[in-house]
N, C-alpha and C positions, 0 to 999 in steps of 0.2 A: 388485512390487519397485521397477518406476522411482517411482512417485510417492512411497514410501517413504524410496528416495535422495534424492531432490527435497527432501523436507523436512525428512528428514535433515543436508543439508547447508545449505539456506538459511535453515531457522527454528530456534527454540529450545523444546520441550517444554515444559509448565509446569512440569514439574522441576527442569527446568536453569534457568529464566528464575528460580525461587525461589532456589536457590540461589545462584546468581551473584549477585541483586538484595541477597539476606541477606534474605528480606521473606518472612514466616511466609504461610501457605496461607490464614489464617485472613482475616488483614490483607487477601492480595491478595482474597481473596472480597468484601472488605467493600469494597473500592475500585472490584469491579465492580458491586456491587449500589447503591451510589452513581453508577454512572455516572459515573467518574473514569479507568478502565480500560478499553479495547477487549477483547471478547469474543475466544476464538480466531477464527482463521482457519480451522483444519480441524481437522476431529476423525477418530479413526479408530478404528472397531473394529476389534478385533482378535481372534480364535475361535480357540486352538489346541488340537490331539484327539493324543494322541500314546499309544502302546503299548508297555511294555517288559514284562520279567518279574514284575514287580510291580505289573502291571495297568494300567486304560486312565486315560489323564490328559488332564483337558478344563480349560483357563482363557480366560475371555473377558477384556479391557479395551479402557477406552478411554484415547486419547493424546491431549494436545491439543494443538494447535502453534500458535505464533505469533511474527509478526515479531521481527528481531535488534534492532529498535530498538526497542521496548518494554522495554529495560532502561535505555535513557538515561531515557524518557519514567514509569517507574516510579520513577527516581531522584529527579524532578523532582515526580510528586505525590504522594511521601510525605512533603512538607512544607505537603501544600495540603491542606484539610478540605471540601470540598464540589466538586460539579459546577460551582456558577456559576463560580469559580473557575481549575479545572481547563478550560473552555471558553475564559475567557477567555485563560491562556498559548496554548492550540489557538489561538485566532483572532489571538493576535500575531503567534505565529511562522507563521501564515499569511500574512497582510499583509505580514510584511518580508517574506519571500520573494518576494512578486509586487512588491514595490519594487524589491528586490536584481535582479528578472530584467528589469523596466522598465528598469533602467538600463543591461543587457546590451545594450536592443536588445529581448526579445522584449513585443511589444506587440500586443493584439487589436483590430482594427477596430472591435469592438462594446466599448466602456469602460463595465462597471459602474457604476452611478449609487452611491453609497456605499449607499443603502438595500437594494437589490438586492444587491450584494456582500456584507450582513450577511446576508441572507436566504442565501446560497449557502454559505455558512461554515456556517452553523447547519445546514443540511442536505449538508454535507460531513462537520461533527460529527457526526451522528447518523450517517453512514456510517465513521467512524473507529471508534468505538464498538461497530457491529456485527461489527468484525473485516475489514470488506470491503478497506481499505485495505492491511490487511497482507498480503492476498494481492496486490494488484496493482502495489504500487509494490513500491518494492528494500526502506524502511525501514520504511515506514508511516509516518512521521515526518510535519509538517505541511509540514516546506519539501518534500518529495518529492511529498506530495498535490498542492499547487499549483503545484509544477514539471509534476505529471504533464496535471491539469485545463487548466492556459494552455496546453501544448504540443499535447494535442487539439481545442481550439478554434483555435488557429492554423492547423494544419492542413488542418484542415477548413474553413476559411475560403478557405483558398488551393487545395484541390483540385477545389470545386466548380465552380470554373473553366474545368475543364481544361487550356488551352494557358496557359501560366506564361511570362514574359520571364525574361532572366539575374536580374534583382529575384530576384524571387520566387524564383526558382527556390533561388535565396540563402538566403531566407527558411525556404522549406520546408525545405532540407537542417539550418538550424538548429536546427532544433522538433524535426523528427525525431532529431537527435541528442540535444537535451533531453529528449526523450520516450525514447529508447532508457537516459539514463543515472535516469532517474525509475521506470521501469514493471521490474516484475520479470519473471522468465523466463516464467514462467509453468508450475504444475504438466504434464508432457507430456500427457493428457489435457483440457487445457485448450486447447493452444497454436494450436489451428488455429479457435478460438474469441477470439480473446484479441483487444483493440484492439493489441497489440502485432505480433500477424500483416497484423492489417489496415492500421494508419498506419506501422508500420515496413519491415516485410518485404516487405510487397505496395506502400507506395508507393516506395521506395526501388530495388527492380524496375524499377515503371514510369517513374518519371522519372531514370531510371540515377541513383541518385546514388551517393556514396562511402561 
């Protein structure tokens, strides 16, 4: 029942994501078998056996969930007709965002060479795609991905360290609170697995922050 709540409240069925979007079952099929659309996130069967006077009642399904932002980003490629396409708004609204958060202030030690940066997008896409993103970030969306991607490389940059000056220490509490507003809860079987336990909860702990 908790993981049912869980995605009950933070994601949207393919039902409800059709409905809401106005976008026939057929369509969204064909957007996923173009690789324009991320896969769910979770699926779940369902087996129910029930007994009344009227004899035994058995129905299986399955439900498929995914992220709340897949209705903007549904909005967005029902006006695009192919993948090359649909990758390349993926890989803007990547980019600005790792600009937008340069200018914040959050910056990695190690700066992508723009070649390498394309290579990471293209295998970021093909993880938005398989659904993985809309379990881990809040929208799935691309500025979330890459809020959430810089915020664990920072991180991790700076705890390797161990002992941290006021700087850093700075530093880390930033990331971690970018990282806390990028990464989603996480389903309760998942949580004590989840980079959210380990870069939030456990370093947040350890280097007392707020």
């Amino acid at each position: 029942m908790q993981l049912l709540n869980y995605l009950n409240q933070y994601f949207y069925t393919k039902s409800q994501l059709l409905e809401l979007s106005g976008i026939n079952e057929a369509d969204f099929n064909t957007f996923q078998q173009k690789k324009m659309m991320p896969l769910a996130s979770y699926k779940i069967d369902l087996s129910i056996s029930g007994y009344s006077f009227f004899g035994d009642y058995d129905n299986a399904q399955c439900t498929e969930y995914y992220a709340k932002g897949y209705l903007t980003w549904l909005g967005e490629i029902s006006e695009i007709k192919d993948e090359t396409s649909a990758k390349l708004l993926f890989t803007e609204r990547y980019k600005s965002q790792l600009i937008h958060l340069a200018e914040q202030g959050f910056l990695s030690s190690n700066t992508m060479p723009a070649q390498v940066l394309n290579s990471h997008i293209a295998q970021e896409w093909s993880h938005f795609l398989k659904g993985i993103y809309g379990l881990c970030t809040q929208s799935g969306m691309p500025e979330d991905i890459a809020s959430k991607e810089l915020a664990v490389i920072i991180i991790n940059e700076l705890i390797i360290h161990g002992e941290l000056n006021i700087s850093d220490l700075s530093k880390l509490e930033s990331a971690v609170n970018l990282l806390d507003l990028s990464s989603a809860l996480f389903a309760p079987h998942e949580r004590l697995r989840s980079s959210r336990h380990k870069l939030i909860d456990q370093v947040r702990e350890k280097y007392q922050l707020t």
